[in-house]
C-alpha positions as CSV (number, residue, x, y, z in Angstrom):
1,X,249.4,138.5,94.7
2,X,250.7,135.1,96.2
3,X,254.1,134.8,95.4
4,X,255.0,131.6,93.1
5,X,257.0,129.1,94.1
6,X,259.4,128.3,90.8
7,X,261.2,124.9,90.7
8,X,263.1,123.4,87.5
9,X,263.4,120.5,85.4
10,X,266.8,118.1,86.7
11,X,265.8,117.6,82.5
12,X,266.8,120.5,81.9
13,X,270.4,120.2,83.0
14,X,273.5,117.9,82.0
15,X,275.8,116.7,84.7
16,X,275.3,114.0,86.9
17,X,272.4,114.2,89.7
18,X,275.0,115.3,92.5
19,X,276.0,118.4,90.0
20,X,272.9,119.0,89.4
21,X,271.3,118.9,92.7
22,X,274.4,120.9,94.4
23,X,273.5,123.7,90.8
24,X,269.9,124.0,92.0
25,X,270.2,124.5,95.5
26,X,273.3,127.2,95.2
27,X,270.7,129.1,92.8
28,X,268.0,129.0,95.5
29,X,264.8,126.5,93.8
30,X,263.6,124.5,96.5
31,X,262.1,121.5,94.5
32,X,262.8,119.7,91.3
33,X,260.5,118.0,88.6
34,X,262.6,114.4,88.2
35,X,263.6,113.0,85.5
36,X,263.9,108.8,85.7
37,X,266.9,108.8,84.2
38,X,268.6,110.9,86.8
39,X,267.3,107.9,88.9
40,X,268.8,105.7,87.0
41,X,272.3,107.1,85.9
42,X,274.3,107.1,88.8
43,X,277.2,105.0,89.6
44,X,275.6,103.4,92.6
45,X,272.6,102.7,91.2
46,X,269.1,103.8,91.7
47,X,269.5,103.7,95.3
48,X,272.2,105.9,95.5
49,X,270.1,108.2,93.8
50,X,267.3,107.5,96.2
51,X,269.7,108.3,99.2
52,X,271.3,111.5,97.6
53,X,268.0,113.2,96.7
54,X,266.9,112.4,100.6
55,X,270.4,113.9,101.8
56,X,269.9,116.7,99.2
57,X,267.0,118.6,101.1
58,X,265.7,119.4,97.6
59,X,261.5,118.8,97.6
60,X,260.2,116.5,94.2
61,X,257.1,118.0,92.9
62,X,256.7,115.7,90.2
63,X,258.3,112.6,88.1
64,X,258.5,112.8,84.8
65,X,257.2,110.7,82.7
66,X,255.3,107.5,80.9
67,X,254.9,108.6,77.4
68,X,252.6,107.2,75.0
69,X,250.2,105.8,77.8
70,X,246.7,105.2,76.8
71,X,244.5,103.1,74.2
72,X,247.2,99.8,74.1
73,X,246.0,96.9,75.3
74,X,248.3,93.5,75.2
75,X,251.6,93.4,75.9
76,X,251.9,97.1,75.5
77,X,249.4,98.0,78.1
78,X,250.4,95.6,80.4
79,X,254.2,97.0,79.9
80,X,253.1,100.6,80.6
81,X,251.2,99.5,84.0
82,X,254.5,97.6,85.0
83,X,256.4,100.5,84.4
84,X,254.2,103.1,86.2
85,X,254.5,100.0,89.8
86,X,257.7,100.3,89.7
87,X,257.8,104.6,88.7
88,X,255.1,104.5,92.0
89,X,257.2,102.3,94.3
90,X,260.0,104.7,94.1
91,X,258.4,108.0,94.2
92,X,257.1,106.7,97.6
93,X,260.8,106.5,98.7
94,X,261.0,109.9,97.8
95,X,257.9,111.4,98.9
96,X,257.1,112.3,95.4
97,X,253.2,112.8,94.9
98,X,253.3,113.3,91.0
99,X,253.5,111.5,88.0
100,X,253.3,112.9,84.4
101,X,251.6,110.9,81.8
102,X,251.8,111.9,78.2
103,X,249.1,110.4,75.5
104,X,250.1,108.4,72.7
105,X,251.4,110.1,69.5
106,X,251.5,107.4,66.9
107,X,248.4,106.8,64.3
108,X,248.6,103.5,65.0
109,X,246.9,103.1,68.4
110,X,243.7,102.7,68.6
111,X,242.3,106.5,69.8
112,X,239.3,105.4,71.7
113,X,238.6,108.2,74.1
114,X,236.5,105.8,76.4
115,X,239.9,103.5,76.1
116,X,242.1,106.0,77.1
117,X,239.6,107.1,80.0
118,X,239.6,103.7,81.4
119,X,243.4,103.2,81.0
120,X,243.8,106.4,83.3
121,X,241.4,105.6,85.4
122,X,243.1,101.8,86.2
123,X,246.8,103.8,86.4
124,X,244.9,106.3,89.0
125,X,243.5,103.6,90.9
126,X,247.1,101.9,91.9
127,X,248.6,105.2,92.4
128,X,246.0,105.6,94.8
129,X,247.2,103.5,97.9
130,X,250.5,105.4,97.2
131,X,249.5,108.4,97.9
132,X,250.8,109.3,94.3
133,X,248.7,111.7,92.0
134,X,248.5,111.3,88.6
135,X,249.5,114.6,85.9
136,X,247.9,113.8,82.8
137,X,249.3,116.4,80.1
138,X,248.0,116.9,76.6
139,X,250.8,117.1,73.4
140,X,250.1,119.5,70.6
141,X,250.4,116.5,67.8
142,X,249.2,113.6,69.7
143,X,246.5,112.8,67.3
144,X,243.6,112.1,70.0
145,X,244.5,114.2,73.2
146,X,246.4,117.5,71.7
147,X,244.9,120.2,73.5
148,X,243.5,120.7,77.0
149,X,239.8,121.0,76.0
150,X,240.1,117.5,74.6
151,X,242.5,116.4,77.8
152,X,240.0,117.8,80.5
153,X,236.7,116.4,78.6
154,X,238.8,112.8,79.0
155,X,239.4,113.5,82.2
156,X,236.3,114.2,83.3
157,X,235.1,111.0,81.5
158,X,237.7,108.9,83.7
159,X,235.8,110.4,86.7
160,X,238.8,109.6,89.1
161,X,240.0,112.1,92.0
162,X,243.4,110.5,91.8
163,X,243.6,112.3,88.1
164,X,244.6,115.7,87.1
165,X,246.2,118.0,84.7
166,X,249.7,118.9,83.6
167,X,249.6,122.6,81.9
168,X,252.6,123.1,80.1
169,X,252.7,126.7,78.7
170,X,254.6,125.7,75.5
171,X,251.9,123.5,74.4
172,X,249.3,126.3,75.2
173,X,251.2,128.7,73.2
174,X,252.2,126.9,70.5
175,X,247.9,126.4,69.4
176,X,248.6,130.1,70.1
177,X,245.9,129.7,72.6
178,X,245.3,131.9,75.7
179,X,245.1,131.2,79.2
180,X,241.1,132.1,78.7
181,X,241.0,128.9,77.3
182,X,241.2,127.4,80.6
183,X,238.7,128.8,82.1
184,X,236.2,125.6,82.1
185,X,239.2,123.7,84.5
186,X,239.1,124.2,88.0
187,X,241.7,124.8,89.8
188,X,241.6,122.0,91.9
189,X,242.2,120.0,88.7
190,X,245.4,121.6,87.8
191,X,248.3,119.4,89.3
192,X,251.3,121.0,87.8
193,X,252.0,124.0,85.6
194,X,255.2,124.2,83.6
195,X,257.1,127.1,81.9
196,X,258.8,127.8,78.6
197,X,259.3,129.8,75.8
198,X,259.9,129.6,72.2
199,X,261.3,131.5,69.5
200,X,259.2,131.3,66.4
201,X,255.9,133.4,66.3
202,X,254.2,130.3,65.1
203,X,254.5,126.6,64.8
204,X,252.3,125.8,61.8
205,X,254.0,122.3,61.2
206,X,253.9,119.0,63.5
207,X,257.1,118.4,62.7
208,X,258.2,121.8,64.1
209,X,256.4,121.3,67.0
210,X,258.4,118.4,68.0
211,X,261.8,119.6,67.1
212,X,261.0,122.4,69.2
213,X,259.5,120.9,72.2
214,X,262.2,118.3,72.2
215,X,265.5,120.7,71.2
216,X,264.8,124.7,71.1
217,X,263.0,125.3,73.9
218,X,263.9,128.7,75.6
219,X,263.1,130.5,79.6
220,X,260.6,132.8,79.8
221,X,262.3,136.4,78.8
222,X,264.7,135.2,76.1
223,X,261.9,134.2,73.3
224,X,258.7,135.2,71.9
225,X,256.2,134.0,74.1
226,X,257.4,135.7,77.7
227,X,254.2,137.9,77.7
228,X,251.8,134.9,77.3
229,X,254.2,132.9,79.7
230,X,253.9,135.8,82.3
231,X,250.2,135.8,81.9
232,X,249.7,132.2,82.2
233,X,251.7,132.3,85.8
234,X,249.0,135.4,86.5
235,X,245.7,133.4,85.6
236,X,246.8,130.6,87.1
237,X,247.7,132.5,90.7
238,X,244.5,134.0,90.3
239,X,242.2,131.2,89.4
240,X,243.6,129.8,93.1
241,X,246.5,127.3,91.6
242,X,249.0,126.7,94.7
243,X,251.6,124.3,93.4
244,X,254.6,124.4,91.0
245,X,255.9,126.1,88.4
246,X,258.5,124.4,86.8
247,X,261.1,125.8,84.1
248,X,260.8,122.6,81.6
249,X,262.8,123.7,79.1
250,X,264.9,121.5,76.5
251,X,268.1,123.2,74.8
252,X,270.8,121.4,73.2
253,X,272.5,124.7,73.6
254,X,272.4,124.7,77.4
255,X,272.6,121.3,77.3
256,X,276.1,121.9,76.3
257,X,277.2,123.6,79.5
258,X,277.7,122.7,83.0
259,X,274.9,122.9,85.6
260,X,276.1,126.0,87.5
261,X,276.2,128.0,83.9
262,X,272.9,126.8,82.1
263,X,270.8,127.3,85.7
264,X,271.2,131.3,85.1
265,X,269.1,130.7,82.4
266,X,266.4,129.8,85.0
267,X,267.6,132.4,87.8
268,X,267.2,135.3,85.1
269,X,263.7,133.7,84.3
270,X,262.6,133.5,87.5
271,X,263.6,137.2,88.5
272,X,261.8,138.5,85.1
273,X,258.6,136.7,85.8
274,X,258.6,138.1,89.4
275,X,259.2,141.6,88.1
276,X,256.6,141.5,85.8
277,X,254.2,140.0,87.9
278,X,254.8,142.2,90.9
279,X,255.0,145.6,88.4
């Protein structure tokens, strides 16, 4: 089995972007999924954090993220696409080739799955001469887009190479749905795949979803889920996936601690998905 190549969240650290950086490469992860505001946080600006991620040697798999994107038109819409030129102009300073989108989550935008198709499809278009790919990820209580069957059937309908899919194992496993049910999406189509666990057996409430995605999030190994997680990294290997997989995982416990301390979390995770998956 083709070893995987495990990066990590700088999202899922506290500390500024030098401790952070200078945490991820003493625990030996090669690339980091960005956060903007790690762009945006340091003392010297955004440039500063341009020049220290260079220096750093650490790879960018993917920037993270415009949230509630798709079915606004307006001011809204016009805001988002702003946001995403100037998201795009900086990846290509960093020779980052992917940008997570999240769909909307209020009950107030208009879901209009031919809307939300042709809103990706416009954002995938100006990536485009970028060189910049763009990660489009379902959310378990986004009324339109909240699983991957419903994510992949608008992608398809966008009909844009420039578009693919974000899995993210805790919203797989918190529909207590299988990796099976990912069989209809190629491979080719996946553009990311991030890892975390959770606690509770079940999520049953929207509510709880949330909180949890948001504040209790847990690494592979230390919650419920580690046998789903485990066999998600499997399936995907399998099906032919070659990219990332990240450890996106938000804690306000390990949030707490420094860098070099809440990383083990990750270095333990990381070693008990590669026993498992070589056992």
């Amino acid at each position: 089995m083709t070893t995987p190549n495990f990066a990590i969240s700088t999202l899922s650290l506290t500390g500024t972007l030098e401790e952070k950086l200078d945490a991820i490469s003493a625990s030996g992860f090669s690339s980091v999924e960005l956060g903007a505001l790690d762009l945006s946080g340091s003392a010297d600006g955004v440039s500063g954090s341009v020049t220290r991620l260079k220096q750093s040697g650490v790879g960018i798999c993917a920037l993270q993220e415009i949230k509630d994107f798709g079915g606004h038109s307006g001011r809204i819409l016009a805001y988002k696409m702003e946001l995403a030129k100037s998201y795009i102009q900086l990846m290509h300073k960093l020779d980052c080739r992917l940008l997570i989108v999240t769909p909307a989550t209020s009950v107030h935008v208009k879901h209009d799955m031919d809307k939300i198709a042709s809103d990706l499809r416009a954002l995938a278009t100006l990536a485009t001469p970028k060189g910049v790919r763009i990660g489009f990820k379902p959310l378990s209580w986004s009324p339109s887009v909240n699983t991957y069957a419903a994510a992949w059937e608008l992608i398809q309908r966008a009909d844009t190479a420039n578009l693919g899919l974000v899995i993210d194992s805790y919203q797989l496993m918190a529909q207590t749905h299988s990796p099976e049910r990912l069989d209809h999406i190629p491979a080719s189509a996946i553009s990311l795949v991030q890892l975390s666990d959770f606690a509770m057996t079940s999520v049953p409430l929207v509510e709880d979803l949330i909180d949890i995605a948001r504040h209790h999030r847990l690494y592979p190994g230390e919650g419920s889920h580690g046998v789903g997680v485990c066999e998600l990294v499997r399936y995907c290997l399998d099906k032919g996936y070659t990219g990332d997989f990240v450890f996106d995982v938000y804690n306000d416990k390990y949030l707490s601690t420094s860098p070099a301390d809440s990383i083990q979390h990750a270095v333990q995770a990381r070693e008990w998905l590669l026993n498992r998956l070589n056992g």
